[in-house]
N, CA, C and O atoms as CSV, one atom per row, in Angstrom:
chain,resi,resn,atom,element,x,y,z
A,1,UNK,N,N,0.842,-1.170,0.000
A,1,UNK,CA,C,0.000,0.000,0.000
A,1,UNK,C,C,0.889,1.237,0.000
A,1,UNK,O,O,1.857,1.296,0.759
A,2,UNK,N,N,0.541,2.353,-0.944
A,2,UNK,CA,C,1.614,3.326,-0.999
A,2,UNK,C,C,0.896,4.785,0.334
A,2,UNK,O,O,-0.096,4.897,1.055
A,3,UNK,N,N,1.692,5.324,0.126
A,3,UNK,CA,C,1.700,6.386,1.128
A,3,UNK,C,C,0.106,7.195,0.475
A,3,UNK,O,O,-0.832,7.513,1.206
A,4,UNK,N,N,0.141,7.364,-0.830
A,4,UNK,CA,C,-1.349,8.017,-1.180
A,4,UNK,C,C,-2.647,7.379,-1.216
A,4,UNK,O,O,-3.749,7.912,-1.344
A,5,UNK,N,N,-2.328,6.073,-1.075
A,5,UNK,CA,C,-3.403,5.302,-1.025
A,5,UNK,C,C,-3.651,5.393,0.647
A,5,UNK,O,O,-4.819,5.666,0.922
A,6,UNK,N,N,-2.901,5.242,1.624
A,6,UNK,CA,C,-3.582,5.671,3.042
A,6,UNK,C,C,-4.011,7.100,2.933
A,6,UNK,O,O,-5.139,7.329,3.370
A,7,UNK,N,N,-3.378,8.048,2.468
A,7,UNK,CA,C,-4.086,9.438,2.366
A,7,UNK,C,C,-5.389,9.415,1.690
A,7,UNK,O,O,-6.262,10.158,2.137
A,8,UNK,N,N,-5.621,8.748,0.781
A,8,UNK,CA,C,-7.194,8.442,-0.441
A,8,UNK,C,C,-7.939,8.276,0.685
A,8,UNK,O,O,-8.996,8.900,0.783
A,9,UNK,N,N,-7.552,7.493,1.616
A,9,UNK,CA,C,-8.340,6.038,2.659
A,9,UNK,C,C,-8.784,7.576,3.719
A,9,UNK,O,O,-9.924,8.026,3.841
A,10,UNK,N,N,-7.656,8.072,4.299
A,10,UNK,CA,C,-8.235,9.127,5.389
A,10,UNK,C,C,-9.243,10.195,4.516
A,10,UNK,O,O,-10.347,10.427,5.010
A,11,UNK,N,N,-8.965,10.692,3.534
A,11,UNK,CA,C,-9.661,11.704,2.755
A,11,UNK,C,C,-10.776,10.697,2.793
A,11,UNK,O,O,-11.673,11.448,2.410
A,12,UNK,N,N,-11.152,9.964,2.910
A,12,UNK,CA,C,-12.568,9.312,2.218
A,12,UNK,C,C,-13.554,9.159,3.547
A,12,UNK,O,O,-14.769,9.336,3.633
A,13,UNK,N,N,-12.649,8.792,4.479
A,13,UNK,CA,C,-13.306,8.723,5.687
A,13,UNK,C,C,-13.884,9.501,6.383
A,13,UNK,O,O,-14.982,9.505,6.941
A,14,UNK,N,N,-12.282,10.806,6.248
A,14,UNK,CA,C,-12.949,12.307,6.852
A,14,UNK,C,C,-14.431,12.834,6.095
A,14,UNK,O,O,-15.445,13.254,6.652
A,15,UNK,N,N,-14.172,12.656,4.674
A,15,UNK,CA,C,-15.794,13.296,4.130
A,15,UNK,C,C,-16.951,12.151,4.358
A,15,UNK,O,O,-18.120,12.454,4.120
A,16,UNK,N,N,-16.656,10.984,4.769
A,16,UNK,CA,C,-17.884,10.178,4.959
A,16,UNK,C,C,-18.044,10.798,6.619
A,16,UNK,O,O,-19.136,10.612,7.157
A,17,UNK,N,N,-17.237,11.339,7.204
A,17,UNK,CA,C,-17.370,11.784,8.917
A,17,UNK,C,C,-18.190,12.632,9.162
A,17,UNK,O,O,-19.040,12.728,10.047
A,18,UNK,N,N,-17.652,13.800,7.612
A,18,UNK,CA,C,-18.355,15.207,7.932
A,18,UNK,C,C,-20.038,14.773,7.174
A,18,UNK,O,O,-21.097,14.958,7.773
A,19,UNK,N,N,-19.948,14.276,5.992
A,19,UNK,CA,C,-21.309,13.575,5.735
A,19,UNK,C,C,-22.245,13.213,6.977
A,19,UNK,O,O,-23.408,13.613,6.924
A,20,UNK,N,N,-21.969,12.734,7.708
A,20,UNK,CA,C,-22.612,12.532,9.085
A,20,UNK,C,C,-23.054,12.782,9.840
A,20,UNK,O,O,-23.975,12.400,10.561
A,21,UNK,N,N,-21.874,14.090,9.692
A,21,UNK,CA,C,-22.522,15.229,10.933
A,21,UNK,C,C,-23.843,15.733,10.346
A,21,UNK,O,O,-24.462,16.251,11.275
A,22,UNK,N,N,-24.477,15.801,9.317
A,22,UNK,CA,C,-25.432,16.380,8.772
A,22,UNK,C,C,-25.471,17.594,9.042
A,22,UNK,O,O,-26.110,17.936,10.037
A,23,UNK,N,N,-25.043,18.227,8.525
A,23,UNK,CA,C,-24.787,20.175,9.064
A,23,UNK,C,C,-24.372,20.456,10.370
A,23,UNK,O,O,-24.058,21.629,10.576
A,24,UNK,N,N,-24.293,19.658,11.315
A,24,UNK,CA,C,-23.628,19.924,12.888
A,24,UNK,C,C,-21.902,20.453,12.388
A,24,UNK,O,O,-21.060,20.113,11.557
A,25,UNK,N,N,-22.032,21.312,13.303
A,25,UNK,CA,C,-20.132,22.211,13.264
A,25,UNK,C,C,-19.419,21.138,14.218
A,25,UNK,O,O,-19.531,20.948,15.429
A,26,UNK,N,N,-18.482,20.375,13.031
A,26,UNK,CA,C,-17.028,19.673,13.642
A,26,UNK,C,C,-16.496,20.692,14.295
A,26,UNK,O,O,-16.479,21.900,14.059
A,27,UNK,N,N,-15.800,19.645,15.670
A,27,UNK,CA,C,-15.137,20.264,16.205
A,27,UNK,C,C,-14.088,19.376,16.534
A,27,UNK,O,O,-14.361,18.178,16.605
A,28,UNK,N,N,-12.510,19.902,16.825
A,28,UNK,CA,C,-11.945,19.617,17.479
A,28,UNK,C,C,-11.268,17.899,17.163
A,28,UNK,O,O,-10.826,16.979,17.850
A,29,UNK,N,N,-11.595,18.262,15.238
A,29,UNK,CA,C,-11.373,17.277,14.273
A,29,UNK,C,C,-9.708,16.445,14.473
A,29,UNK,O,O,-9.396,15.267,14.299
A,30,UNK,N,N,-9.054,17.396,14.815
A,30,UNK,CA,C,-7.514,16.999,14.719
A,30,UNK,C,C,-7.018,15.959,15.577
A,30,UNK,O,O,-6.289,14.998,15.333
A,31,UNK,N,N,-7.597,16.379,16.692
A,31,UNK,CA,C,-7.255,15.545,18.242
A,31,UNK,C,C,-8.165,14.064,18.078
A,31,UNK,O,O,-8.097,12.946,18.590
A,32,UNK,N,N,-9.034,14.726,17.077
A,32,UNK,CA,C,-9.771,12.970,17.061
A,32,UNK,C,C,-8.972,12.293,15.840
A,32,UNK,O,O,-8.782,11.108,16.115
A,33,UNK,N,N,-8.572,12.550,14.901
A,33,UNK,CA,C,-8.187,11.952,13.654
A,33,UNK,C,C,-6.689,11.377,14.570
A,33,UNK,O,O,-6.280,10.234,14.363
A,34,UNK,N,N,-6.115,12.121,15.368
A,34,UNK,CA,C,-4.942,11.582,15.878
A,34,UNK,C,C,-5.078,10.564,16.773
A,34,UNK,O,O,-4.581,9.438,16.785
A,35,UNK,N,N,-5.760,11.073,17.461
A,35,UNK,CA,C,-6.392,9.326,18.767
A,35,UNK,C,C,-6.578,8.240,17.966
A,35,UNK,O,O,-6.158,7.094,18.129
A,36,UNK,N,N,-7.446,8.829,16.820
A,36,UNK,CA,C,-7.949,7.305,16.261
A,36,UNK,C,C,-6.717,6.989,15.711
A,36,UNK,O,O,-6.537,5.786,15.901
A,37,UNK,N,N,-5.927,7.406,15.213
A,37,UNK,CA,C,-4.590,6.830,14.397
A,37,UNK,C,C,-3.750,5.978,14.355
A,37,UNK,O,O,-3.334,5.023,13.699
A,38,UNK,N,N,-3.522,6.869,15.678
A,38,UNK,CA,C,-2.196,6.898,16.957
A,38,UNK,C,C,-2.373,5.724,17.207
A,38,UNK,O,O,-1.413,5.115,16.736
A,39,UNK,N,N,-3.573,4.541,18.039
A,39,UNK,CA,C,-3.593,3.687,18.327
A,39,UNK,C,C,-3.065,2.189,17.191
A,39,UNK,O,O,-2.124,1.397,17.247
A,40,UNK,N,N,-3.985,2.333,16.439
A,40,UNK,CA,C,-3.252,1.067,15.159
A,40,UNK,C,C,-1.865,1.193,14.334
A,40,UNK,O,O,-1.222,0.291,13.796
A,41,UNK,N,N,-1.571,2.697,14.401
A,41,UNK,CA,C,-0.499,3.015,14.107
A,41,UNK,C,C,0.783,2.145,15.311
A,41,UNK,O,O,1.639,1.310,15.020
A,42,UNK,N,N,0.562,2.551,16.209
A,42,UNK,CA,C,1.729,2.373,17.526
A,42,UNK,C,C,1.182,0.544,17.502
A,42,UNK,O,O,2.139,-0.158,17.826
A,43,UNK,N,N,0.055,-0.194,17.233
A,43,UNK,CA,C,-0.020,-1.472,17.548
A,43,UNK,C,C,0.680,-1.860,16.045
A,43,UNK,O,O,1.249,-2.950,15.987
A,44,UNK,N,N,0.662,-1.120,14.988
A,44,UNK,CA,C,1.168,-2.195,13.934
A,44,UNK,C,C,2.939,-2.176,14.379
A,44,UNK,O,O,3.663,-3.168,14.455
A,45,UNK,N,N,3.229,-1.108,14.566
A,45,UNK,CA,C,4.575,-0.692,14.453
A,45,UNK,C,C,5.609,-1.727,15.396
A,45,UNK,O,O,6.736,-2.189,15.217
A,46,UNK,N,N,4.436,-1.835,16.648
A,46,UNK,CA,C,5.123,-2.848,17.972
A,46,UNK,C,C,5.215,-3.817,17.021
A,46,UNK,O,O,6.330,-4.231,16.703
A,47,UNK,N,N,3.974,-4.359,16.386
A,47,UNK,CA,C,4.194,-5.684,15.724
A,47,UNK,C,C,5.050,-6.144,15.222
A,47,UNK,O,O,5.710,-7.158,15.450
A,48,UNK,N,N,5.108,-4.845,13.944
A,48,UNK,CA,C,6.650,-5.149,12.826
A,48,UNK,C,C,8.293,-5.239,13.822
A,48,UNK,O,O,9.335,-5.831,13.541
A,49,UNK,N,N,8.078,-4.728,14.544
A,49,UNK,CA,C,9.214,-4.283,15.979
A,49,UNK,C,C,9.568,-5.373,16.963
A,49,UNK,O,O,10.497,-5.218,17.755
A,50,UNK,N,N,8.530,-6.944,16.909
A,50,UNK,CA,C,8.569,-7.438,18.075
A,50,UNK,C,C,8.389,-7.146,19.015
A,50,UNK,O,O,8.928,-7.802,19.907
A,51,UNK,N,N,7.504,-5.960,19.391
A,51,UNK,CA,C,7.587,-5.527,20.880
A,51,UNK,C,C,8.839,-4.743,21.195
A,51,UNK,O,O,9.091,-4.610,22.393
A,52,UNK,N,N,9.592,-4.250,20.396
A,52,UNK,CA,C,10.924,-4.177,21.204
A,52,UNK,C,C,11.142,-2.227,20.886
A,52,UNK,O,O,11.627,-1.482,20.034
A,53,UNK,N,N,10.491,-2.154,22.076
A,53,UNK,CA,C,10.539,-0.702,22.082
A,53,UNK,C,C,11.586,0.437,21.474
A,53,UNK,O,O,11.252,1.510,20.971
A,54,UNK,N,N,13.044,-0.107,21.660
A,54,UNK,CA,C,13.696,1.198,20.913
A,54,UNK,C,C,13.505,0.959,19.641
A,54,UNK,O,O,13.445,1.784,18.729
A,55,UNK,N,N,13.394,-0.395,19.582
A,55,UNK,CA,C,13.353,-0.218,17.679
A,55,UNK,C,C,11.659,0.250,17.062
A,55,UNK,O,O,11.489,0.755,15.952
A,56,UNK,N,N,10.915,0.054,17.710
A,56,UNK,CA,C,9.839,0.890,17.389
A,56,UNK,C,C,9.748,2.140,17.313
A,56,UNK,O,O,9.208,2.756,16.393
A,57,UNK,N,N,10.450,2.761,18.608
A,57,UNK,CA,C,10.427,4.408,18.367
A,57,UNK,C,C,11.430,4.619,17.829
A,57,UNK,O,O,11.648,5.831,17.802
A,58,UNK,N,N,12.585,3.734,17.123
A,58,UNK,CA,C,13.900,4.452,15.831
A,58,UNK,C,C,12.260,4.334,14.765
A,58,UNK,O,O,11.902,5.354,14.178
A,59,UNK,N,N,11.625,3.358,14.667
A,59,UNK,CA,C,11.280,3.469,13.249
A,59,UNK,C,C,9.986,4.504,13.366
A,59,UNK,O,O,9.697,5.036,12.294
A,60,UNK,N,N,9.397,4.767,14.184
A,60,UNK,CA,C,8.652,6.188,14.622
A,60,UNK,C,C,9.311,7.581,14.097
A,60,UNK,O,O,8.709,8.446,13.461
A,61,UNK,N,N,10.265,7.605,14.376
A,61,UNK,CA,C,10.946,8.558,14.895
A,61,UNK,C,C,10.738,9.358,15.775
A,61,UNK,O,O,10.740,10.568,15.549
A,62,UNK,N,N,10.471,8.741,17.200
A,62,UNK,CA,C,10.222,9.379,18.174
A,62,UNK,C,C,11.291,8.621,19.553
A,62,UNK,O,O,11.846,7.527,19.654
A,63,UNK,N,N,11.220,9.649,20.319
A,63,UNK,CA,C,12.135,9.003,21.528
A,63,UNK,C,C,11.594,7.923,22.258
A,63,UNK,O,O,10.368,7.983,22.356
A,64,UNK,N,N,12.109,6.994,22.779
A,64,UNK,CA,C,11.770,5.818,23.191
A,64,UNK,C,C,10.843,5.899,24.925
A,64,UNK,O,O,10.110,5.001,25.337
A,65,UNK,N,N,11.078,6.893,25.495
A,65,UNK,CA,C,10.436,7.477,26.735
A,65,UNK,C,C,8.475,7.969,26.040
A,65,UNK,O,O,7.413,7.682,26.593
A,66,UNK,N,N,8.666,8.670,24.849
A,66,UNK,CA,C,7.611,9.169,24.326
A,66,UNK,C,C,6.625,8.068,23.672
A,66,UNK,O,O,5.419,8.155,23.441
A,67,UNK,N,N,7.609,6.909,23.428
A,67,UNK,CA,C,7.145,5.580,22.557
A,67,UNK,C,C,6.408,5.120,24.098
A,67,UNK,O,O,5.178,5.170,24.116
A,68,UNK,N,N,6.888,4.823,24.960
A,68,UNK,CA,C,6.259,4.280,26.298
A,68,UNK,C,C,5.197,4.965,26.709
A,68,UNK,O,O,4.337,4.222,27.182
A,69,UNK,N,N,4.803,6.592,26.714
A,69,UNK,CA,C,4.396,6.936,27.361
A,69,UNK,C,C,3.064,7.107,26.399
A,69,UNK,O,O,2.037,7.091,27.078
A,70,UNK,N,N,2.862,7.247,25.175
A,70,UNK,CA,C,1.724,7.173,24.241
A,70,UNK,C,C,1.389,5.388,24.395
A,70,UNK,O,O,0.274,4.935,24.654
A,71,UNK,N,N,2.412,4.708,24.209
A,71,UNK,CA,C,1.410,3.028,24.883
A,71,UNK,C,C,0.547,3.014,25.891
A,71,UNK,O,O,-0.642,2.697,25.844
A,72,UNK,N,N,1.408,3.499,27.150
A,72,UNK,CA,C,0.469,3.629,28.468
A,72,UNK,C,C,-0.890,4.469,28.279
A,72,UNK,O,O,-1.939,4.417,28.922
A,73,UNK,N,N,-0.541,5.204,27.258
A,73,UNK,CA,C,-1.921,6.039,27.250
A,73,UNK,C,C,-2.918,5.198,26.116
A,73,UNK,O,O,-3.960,5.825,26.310
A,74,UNK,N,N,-3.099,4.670,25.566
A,74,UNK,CA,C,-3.965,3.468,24.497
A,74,UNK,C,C,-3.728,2.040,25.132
A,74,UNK,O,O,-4.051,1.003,24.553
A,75,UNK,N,N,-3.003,2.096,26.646
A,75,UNK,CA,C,-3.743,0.831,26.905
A,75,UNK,C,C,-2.870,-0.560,26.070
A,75,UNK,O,O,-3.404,-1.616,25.730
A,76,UNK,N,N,-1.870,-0.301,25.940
A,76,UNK,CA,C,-1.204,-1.286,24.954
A,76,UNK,C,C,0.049,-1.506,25.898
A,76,UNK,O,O,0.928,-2.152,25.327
A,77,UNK,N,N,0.270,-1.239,26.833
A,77,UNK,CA,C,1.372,-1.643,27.970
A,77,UNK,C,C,0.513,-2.644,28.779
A,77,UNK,O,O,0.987,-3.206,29.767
């Protein structure tokens, strides 16, 4: 799957989201598109990773303290 085909996938979702709202004012769209993300994102990544935290947050690119502390928060520790 290439990098524009997950972008097609979020673009399609976000307008089936706002479709939904039926004229109600989104709010506070960003913090949700990231929660929802964040989670299957950080579970595939452990996967490909073995569990093995620094090498998950090298391939993140995030620090390995920050890799722990977004698990604890989704419940995946």
């Amino acid at each position: 799957m290439s990098k524009e085909h997950i972008q097609d996938v979020i673009l399609q979702s976000l307008q089936e989201y706002f479709d939904d709202l039926d004229g109600q004012k989104p709010t506070d769209v960003y913090n949700m598109i990231m929660r929802t993300v964040e989670k299957p994102v950080l579970m595939a990544v452990m996967a490909h990773a073995k569990n093995n935290q620094s090498h998950a947050a090298e391939m993140l690119g995030i620090n390995r303290n920050t890799l722990r502390k977004k698990l604890l928060e989704h419940g995946l520790l």
